[in-house]
C-alpha positions in Angstrom: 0.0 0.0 0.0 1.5 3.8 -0.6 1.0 7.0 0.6 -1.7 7.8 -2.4 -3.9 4.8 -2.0 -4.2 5.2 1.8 -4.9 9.0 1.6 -1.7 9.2 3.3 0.7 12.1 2.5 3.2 11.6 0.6 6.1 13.3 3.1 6.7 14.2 6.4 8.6 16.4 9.0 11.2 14.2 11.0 13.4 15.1 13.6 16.6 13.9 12.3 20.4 13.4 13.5 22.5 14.5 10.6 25.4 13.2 12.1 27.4 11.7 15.5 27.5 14.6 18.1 25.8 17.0 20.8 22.2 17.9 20.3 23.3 20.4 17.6 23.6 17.4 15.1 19.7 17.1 15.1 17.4 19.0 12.5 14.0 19.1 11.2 13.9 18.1 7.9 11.1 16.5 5.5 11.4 13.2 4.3 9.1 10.4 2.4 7.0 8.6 4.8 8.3 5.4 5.6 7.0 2.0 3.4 4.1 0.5 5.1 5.1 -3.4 4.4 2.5 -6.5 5.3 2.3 -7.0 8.8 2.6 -3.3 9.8 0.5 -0.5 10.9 1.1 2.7 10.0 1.2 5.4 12.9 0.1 9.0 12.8 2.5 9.6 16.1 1.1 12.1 18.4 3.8 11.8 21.0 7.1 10.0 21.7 10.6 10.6 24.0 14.1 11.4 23.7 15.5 8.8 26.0 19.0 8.1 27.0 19.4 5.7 24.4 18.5 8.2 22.1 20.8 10.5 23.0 24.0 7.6 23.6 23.1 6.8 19.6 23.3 10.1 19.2 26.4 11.2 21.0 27.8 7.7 20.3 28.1 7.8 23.9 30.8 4.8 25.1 33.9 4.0 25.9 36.3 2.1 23.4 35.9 -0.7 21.9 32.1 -0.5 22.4 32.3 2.6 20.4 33.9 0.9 17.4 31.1 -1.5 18.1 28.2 0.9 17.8 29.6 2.6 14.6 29.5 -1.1 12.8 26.3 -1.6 14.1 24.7 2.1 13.5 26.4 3.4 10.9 30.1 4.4 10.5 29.7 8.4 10.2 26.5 8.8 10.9 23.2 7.0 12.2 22.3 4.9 9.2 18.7 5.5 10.6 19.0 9.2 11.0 15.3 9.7 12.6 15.6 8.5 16.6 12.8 7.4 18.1 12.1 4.1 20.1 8.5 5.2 21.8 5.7 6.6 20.2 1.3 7.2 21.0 -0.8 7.8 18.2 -3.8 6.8 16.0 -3.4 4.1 13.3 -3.9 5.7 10.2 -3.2 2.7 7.7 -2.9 -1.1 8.0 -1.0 -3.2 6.2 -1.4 -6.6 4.4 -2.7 -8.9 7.0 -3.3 -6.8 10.0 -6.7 -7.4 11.8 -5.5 -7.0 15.9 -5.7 -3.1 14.6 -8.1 -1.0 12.8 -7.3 2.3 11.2 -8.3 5.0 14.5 -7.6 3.2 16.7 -5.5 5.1 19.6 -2.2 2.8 19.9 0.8 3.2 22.0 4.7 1.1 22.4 7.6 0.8 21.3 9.5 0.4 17.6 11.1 -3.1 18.4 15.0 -3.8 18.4 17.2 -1.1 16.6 14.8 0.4 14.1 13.4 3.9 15.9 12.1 6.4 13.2 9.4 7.6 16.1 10.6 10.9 16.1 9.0 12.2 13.1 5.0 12.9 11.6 4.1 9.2 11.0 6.2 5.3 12.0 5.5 2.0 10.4 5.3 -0.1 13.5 4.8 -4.1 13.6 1.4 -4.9 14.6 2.9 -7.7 16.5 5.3 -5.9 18.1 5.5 -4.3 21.4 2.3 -2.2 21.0 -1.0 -2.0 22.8 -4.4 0.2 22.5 -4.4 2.9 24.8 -7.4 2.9 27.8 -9.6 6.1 27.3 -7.9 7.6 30.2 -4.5 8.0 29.0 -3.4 11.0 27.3 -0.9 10.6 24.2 1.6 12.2 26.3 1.2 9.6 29.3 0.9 6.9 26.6 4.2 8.2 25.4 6.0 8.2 28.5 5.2 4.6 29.7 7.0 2.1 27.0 10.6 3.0 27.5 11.0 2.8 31.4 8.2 0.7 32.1 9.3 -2.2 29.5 12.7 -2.0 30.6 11.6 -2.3 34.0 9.7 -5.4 33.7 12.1 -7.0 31.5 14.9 -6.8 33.8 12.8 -7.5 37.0 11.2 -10.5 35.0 14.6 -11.7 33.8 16.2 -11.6 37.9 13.0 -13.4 39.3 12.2 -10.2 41.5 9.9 -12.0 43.8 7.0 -10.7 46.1 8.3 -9.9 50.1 12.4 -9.7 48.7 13.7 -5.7 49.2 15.4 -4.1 46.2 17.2 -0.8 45.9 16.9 1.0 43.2 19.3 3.7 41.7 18.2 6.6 39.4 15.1 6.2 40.8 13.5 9.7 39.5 14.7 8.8 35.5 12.1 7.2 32.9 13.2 3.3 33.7 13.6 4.3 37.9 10.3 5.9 38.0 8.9 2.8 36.5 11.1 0.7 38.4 10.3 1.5 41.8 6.2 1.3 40.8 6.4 -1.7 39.0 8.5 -3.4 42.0 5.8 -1.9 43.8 3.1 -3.6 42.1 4.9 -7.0 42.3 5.5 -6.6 46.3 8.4 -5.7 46.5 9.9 -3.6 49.3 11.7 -0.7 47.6 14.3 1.6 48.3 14.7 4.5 45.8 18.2 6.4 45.5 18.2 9.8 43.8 18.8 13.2 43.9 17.3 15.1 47.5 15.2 17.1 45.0 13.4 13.7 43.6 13.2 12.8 47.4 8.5 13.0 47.3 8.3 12.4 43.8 10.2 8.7 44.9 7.9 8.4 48.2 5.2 8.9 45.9 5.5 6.6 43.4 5.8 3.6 46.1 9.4 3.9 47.8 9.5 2.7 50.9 12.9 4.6 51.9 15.0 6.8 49.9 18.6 7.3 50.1 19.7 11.1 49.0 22.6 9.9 46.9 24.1 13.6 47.1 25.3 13.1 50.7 27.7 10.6 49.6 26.8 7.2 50.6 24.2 5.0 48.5 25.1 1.4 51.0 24.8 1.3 54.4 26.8 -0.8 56.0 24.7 -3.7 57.2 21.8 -3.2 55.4 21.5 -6.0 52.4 18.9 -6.2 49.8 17.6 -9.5 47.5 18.5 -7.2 44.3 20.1 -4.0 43.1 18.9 -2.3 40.0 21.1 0.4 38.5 19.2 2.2 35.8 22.1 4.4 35.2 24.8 2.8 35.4 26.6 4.6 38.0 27.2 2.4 40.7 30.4 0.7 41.9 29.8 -3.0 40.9 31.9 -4.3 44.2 30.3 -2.1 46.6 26.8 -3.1 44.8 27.6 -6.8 45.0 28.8 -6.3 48.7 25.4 -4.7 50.0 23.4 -8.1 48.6 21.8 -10.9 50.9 22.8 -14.4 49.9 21.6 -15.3 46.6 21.0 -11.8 45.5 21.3 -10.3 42.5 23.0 -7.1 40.7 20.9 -5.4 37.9 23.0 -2.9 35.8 20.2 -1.9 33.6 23.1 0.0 31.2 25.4 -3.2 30.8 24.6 -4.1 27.8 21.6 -6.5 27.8 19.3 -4.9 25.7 15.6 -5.2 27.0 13.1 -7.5 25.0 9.6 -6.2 24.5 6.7 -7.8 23.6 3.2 -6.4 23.7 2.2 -8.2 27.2 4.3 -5.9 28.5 2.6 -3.2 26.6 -0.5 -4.2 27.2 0.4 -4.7 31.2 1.5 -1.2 31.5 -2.3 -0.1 30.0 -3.9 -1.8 32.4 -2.1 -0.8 35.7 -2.8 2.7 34.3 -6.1 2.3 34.0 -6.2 0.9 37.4 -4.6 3.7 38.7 -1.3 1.1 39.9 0.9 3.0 37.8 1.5 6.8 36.5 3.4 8.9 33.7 6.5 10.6 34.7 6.7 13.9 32.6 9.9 16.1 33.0 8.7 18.7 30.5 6.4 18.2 27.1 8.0 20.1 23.7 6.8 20.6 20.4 8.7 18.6 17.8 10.6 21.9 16.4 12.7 21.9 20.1 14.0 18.5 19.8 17.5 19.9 20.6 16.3 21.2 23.6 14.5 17.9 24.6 18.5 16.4 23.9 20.1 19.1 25.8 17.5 18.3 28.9 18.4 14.5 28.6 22.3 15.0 28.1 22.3 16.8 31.7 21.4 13.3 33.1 19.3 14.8 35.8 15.4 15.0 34.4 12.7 13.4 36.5 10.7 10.4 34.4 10.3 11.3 30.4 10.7 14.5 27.9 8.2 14.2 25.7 8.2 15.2 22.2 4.9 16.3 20.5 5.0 15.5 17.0 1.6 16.3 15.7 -0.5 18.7 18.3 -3.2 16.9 19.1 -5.6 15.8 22.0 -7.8 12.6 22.5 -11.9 13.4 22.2 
């Protein structure tokens, strides 16, 4: 199916990095709309974020030889998929050959699976099988857009460690987009949570289910003699030793950042729509832009220090 026979346009504005660098390297540019295949939907995006791994592709953020690694895989001099992206909320505005679990209007929201973004721009062909889920009337597309990225991760990692109901976990970079879904998901599971971030971030942790917090500004994140069954670093900023000395017999270290890449799947998806709707869960918003101040939403996320999401608004538009 193309652009014409769906009523589709033909192009779109896109968000684009035009190269390896600081948020600089990203313009708005206009660019076909991408080929809706057999098996895909095609999205209308309302919303999606500029999440750290956004902004490590980006920056080609690592240390060597991971980043001669993430130039093979990426692209050598520049993103071989230039328009970012990993989250999106939206309406379906087209289906592809074969699709019936979607029907064109329907308000959708997830994730574009494994390494393919593209969400940061007008319209995204998405897999209908993928990692995507209709959104519950009570979620804006800017919640919708805010849930995938952390809240997948989260689950993922907490699935993959057999976090179990009663067992304690702290949890570092607690106020970011996985933390903020981290600590409620562990929540939700039974989990007694301890939530390390910034003093600032100290209600907005309480709030979203931490049973202690530890101000990680004061200089100590252990205590000695206080053990936990797991500890999740979502930011990869902790000392593995020290994080490996402050666990209980047969506990386990989660560095969320070393290199396991979460796998999503639409029960997740559809998981974090219905906590929502029960009220078990919320969106963490740092601050909401209009697709035009991508940079800034880069420059917000380089500083390492936003609370939940920054949410990108792609086409303005609210749900009726």
């Amino acid at each position: 199916m193309n652009s014409l026979d769906s009523g589709l346009p033909e192009r779109m504005e896109a968000a684009q990095a035009t190269g390896y660098g600081g948020p600089e390297v990203i313009k708005i540019v206009e660019v076909p709309l991408p080929a809706l295949q057999p098996g895909m939907i095609m999205v209308r995006v309302s919303a999606s974020a500029v999440n750290s791994g956004d902004a490590r592709t980006r920056g080609l953020q690592a240390e060597e030889p991971i980043k001669t690694l993430m130039r093979l895989v990426l692209g050598w001099r520049r993103p071989r998929q230039p328009i970012l992206g990993t989250v999106f909320s939206g309406t379906v505005a087209a289906l592809g050959a074969k699709v019936t679990s979607f029907k064109v209007g329907d308000a959708v929201f997830g994730s574009s699976p494994g390494m393919r973004y593209g969400c940061h721009a007008r319209y995204a062909a998405i897999p209908a099988s993928g990692p995507v889920a209709l959104m519950p009337p009570s979620m804006s597309f800017q919640e919708a857009a805010a849930l995938p990225f952390g809240g997948n991760t989260a689950q993922h990692f907490l699935e993959k460690h057999k976090a179990q109901a009663g067992e304690s976990i702290l949890i570092n970079g607690a106020a970011g987009a996985v933390g903020t879904m981290a600590v409620q998901i562990a929540g939700i599971l039974g989990l007694e949570v301890t939530g390390v971030a910034s003093g600032r971030n100290k209600a907005l942790v309480q709030e979203l289910g931490a049973s202690h917090f530890i101000d990680y500004t004061l200089g100590r994140v252990f205590v000695p003699g206080v053990k936990y069954d797991l500890v999740m670093d979502t930011v990869g900023k902790l000392n593995k030793a020290q994080a490996t000395a402050a666990l209980k017999p047969g506990g386990r270290f989660i560095n969320v950042c070393g290199g396991d890449v979460a796998r999503e799947n639409r029960q997740q998806t559809e998981r974090l729509a219905q906590w929502f709707e029960a009220g078990s869960i919320k969106a963490v918003i740092d601050k909401a832009l209009p697709m035009e101040e991508a940079r800034e939403a880069h420059r917000i996320v380089n500083t390492g220090h936003k609370r939940g999401s920054v949410i990108l608004m792609m086409n303005q538009e609210v749900r009726i």
